[in-house]
Every structure is written in C-alpha cells, then in structure tokens.
C-alpha positions in Angstrom: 15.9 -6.3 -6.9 19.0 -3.7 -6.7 18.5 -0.2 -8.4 20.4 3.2 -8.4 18.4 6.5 -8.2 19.8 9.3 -11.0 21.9 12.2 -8.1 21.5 15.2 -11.3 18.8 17.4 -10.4 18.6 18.2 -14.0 17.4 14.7 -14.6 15.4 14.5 -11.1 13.4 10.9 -10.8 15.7 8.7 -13.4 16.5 5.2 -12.1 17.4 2.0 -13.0 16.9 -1.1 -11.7 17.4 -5.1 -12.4 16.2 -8.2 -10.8 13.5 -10.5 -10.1 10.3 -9.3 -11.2 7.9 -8.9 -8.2 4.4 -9.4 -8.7 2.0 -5.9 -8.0 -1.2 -6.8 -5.6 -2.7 -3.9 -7.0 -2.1 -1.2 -10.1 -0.2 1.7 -9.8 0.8 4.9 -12.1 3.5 7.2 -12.3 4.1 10.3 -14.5 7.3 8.6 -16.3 8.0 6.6 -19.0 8.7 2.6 -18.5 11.3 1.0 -20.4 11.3 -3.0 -19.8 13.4 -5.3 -20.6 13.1 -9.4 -19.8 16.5 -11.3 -19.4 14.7 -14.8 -18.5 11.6 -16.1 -18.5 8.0 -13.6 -19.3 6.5 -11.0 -17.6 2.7 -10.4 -17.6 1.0 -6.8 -17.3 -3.0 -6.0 -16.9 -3.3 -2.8 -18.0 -6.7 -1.9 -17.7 -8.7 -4.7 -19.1 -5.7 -6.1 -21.3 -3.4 -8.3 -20.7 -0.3 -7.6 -22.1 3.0 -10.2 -22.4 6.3 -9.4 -22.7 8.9 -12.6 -23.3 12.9 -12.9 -23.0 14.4 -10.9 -25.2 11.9 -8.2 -25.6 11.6 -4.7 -24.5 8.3 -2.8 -23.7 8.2 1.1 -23.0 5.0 2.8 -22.1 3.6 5.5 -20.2 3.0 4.8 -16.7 0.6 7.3 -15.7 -1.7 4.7 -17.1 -2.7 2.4 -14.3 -0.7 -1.3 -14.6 -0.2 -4.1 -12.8 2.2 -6.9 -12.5 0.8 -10.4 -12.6 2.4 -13.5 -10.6 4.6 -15.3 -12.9 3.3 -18.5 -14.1 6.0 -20.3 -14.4 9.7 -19.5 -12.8 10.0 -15.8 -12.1 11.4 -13.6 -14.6 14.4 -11.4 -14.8 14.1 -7.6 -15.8 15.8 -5.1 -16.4 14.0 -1.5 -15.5 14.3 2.4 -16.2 11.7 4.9 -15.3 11.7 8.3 -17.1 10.1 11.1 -15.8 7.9 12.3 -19.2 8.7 16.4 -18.5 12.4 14.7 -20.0 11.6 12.6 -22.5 9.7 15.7 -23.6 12.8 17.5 -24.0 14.8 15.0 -26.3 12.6 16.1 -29.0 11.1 12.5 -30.3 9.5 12.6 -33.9 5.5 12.9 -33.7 4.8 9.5 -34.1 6.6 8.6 -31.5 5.3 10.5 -29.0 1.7 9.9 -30.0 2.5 5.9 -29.2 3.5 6.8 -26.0 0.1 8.2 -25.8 -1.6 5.0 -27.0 -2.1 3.3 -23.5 -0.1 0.1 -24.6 3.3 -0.7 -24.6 5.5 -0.2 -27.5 7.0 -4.1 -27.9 10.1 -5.1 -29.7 13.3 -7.2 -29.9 16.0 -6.3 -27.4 18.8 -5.2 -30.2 20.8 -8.3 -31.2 23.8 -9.0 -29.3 23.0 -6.8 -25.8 23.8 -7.8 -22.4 21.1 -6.2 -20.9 22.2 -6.7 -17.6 25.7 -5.9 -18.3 24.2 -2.3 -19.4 22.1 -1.6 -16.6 25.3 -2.6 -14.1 27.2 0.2 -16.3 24.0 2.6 -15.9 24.0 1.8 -12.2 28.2 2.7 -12.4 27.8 6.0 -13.7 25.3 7.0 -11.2 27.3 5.9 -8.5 29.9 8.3 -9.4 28.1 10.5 -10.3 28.8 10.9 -14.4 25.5 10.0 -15.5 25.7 11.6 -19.3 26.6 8.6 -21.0 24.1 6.2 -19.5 20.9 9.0 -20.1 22.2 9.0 -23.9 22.1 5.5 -23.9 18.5 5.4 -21.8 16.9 8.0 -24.7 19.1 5.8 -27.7 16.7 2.5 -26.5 13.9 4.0 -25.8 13.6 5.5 -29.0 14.7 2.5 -30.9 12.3 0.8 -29.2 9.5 2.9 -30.5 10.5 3.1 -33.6 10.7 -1.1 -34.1 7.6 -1.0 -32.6 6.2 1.3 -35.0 6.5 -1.6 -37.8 5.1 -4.2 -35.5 1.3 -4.9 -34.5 0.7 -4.2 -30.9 -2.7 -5.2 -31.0 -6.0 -3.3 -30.3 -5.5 0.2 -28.8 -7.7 3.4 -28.2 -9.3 4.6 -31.5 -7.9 7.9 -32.7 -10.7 9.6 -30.6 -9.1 9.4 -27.3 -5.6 10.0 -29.0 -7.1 12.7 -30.5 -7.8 14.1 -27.7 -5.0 13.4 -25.3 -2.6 14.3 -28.0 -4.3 18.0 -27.8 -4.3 18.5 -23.9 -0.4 17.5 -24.4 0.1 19.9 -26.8 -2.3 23.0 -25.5 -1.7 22.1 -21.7 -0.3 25.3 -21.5 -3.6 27.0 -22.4 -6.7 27.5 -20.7 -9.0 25.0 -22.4 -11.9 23.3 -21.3 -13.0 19.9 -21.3 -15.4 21.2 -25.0 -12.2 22.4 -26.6 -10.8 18.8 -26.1 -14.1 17.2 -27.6 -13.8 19.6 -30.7 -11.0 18.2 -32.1 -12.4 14.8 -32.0 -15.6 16.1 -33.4 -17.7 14.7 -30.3 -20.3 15.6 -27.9 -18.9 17.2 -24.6 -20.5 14.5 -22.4 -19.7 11.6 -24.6 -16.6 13.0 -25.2 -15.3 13.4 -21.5 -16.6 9.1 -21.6 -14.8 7.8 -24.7 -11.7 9.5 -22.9 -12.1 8.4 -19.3 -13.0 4.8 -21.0 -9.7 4.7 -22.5 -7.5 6.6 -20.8 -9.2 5.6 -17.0 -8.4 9.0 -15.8 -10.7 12.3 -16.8 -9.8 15.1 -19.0 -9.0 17.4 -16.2 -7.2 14.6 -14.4 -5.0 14.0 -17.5 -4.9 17.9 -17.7 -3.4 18.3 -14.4 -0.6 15.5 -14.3 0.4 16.8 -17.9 0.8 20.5 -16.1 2.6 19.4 -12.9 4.9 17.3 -15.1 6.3 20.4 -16.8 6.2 22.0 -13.5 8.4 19.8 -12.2 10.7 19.8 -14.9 10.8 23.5 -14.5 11.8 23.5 -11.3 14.7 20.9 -11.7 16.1 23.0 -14.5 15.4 26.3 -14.5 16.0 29.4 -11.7 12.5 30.7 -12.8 11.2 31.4 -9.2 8.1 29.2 -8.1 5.0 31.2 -9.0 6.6 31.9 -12.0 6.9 28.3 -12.7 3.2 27.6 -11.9 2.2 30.5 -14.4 4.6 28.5 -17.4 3.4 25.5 -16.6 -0.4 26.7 -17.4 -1.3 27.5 -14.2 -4.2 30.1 -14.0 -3.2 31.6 -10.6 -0.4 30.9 -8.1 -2.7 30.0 -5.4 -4.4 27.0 -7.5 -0.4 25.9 -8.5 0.9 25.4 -4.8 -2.5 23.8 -4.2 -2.6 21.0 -6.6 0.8 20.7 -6.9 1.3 19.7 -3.5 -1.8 17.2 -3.8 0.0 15.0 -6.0 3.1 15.5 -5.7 3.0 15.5 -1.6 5.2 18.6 -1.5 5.4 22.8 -2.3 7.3 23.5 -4.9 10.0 24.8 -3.2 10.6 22.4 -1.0 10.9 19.9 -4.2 13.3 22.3 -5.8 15.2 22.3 -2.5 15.3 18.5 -1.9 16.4 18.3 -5.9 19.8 20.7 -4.8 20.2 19.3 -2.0 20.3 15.7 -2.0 19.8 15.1 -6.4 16.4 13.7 -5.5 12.8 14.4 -5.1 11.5 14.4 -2.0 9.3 10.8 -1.0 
C-alpha cells in the first residue's frame, strides 16, 4: 500500500492512500472520518457485532472512532482506495444536519462510486498535490465525495443501526461538548434513566459517555491548535475544558503529546507528532 500524508498544518492528519487491502488482526479507532473506496474485488468490515460489505464500485465513509476491523479477504484481495479525515475538519465544511447525524450512526454510509471515476487515477492526483505541496484542490475534491457519498446514502437502506436513543444522545454531547454537562443531561434528551441511559449508549456506541465526551473535546482541541494562534490554555478552555490542568492532562493521554509540542510538530514538519 503507498499513501501520502497532507504537509498543511491547517489540515493536520489528512492522508490518502491506495492498494491492497490488508487484513486488521485486531480493531482499531481513530478520531477521523473514513472514506473507502474498492477498485477490485470486496472488502469486509466487523464493526462491532456487524459485519459490514463493501463491493467494487462502492464507497463507504464512516466515523472511525468507532472500533472496526478488517477481515481476511475471501477470495482474491481487494483493491482500495483510502482517505482519513480528521472530524475537528469535516466539522468545519459545514455539512447539512442529516449528514452529520449519519456520521453519528455507527455504520457506514454505502453508495455507488460516481459513474465514470478512475478512482485510482484520483487518489494518484491527490497524492500529486501533496507532494508539492498544493493540496487545495484535492481537500475540495476529498469534502465533494464524501459528501456525495452521504447524501446517496441517505436514499439507500444501510441496514439496522442504533435507535434514535443513542443518536440522540451522541448528537447532544457533539453539539454541547463545549459545556459542562453530565452524563443525566445526556439521558434527558433521550428521556431515559441515568444508569440505563449511560448502557443503551455504551451498547451502541462501545465507548462511555464521558469517553465519547472527551475524544469529541480533544478533537476540537486539536483543530484549534492547527489553525488558530489562540495560546494553549486558552485552547483547552474553547475546547470545553474546565481547567487548564485537566486539558494538558487528558490531552496528552490520548493524544501522546502536550499541546504545544503538537502545535510545534504541526509548524514544523506539517504533521502531528507519532
């Protein structure tokens, strides 16, 4: 598999990538958005307790914070063609409401690859711009098929997802993340029981509300600090933060840096630090 990391720090964690698809020995999450596309053959996902297909000549995007895992291929190995968004930016390109809340549904969004599109072709041009560092064009393009994407998706059936309890819910701690709200604000707005509320959503997000709460906050954190010259406390505080102490603190657990040293590796070299 070949794949080109984004250099603008303004975009910090954007890459591409095409090849064989290799099969996962165990699931992994990551705070971006996945767009998929297969070129040959079928790729298999288990997300959760679901299996989830994808065939030659169809596109998935989901959110990867939800752990997945790549399944052998069962017959010859598929080609696919990758692009991981960091969510703090797809945030930013101001998606309609529905199409945010199906990122938030803990499935893929599937549909037909656009007729006519060399796939391949278009991730080789991504990969272009990046290696000379003109990388508008290819995010414009990135954002054009993820959101067609969602919206063909929108008109297809998907199969079973969450209920609107735990989307409910998730699409409130997106929205109030900012806030100081506890885990009975959350259950509120699904009408619920605190205790069976924090289950329904660990059941179907496999995360807690305060885990969800956290990678929602250091995801605009980290979008903060690629873009703006807000200094670093001041970041924490935006990001909904109570103090600066508790930023640096869980900041650094999951991202495996301080906050400064991620805005420095971002200016420095155009990419977060490993």
């Amino acid at each position: 598999m070949s794949h080109r990391a984004l250099a603008d720090p303004a975009s910090t964690g954007i890459w591409v990538a095409h090849g064989t698809a290799p099969e996962m020995t165990r699931a992994h999450s990551h705070d971006d958005i996945e767009l998929n596309v297969v070129t040959s053959g079928a790729i298999e996902y288990l997300m959760g307790e679901r299996r989830v297909r994808v065939e030659q000549g169809r596109s998935a995007v989901f959110w990867a914070s939800l752990p997945h895992r790549l399944l052998a291929p069962a017959g010859e190995p598929a080609e696919v063609c990758w692009a991981h968004v960091p969510l703090s930016t797809v945030l930013t390109w101001g998606l309609p409401a529905a199409d945010l809340r199906t990122l938030l549904e803990g499935r893929p969004a599937l549909a037909a690859m656009p007729l006519n599109m060399d796939a391949a072709g278009v991730w080789q041009r991504w990969e272009s711009d990046f290696d000379r560092r003109d990388a508008d064009a290819a995010l414009l393009e990135i954002h054009a098929l993820i959101r067609r994407t969602l919206r063909a998706a929108a008109t297809q059936p998907t199969g079973t997802g969450p209920t609107s309890h735990p989307l409910d819910m998730a699409a409130f701690i997106m929205e109030r993340f900012r806030d100081p709200i506890t885990a009975a604000d959350v259950a509120a707005v699904a009408h619920l029981n605190t205790e069976y509320a924090m289950t329904v959503f660990r059941k179907a997000w496999h995360m807690t509300m305060g885990r969800f709460l956290l990678c929602r906050r250091v995801a605009e954190a980290q979008r903060l600090l690629a873009t703006t010259d807000l200094d670093c406390s001041a970041v924490g505080y935006a990001a909904g933060f109570g103090s600066g102490s508790n930023f640096y603190a869980q900041f650094a657990k999951l991202v495996g840096t301080s906050p400064g040293q991620y805005r420095t590796a971002l200016r420095t070299t155009g990419t977060p630090p490993d």
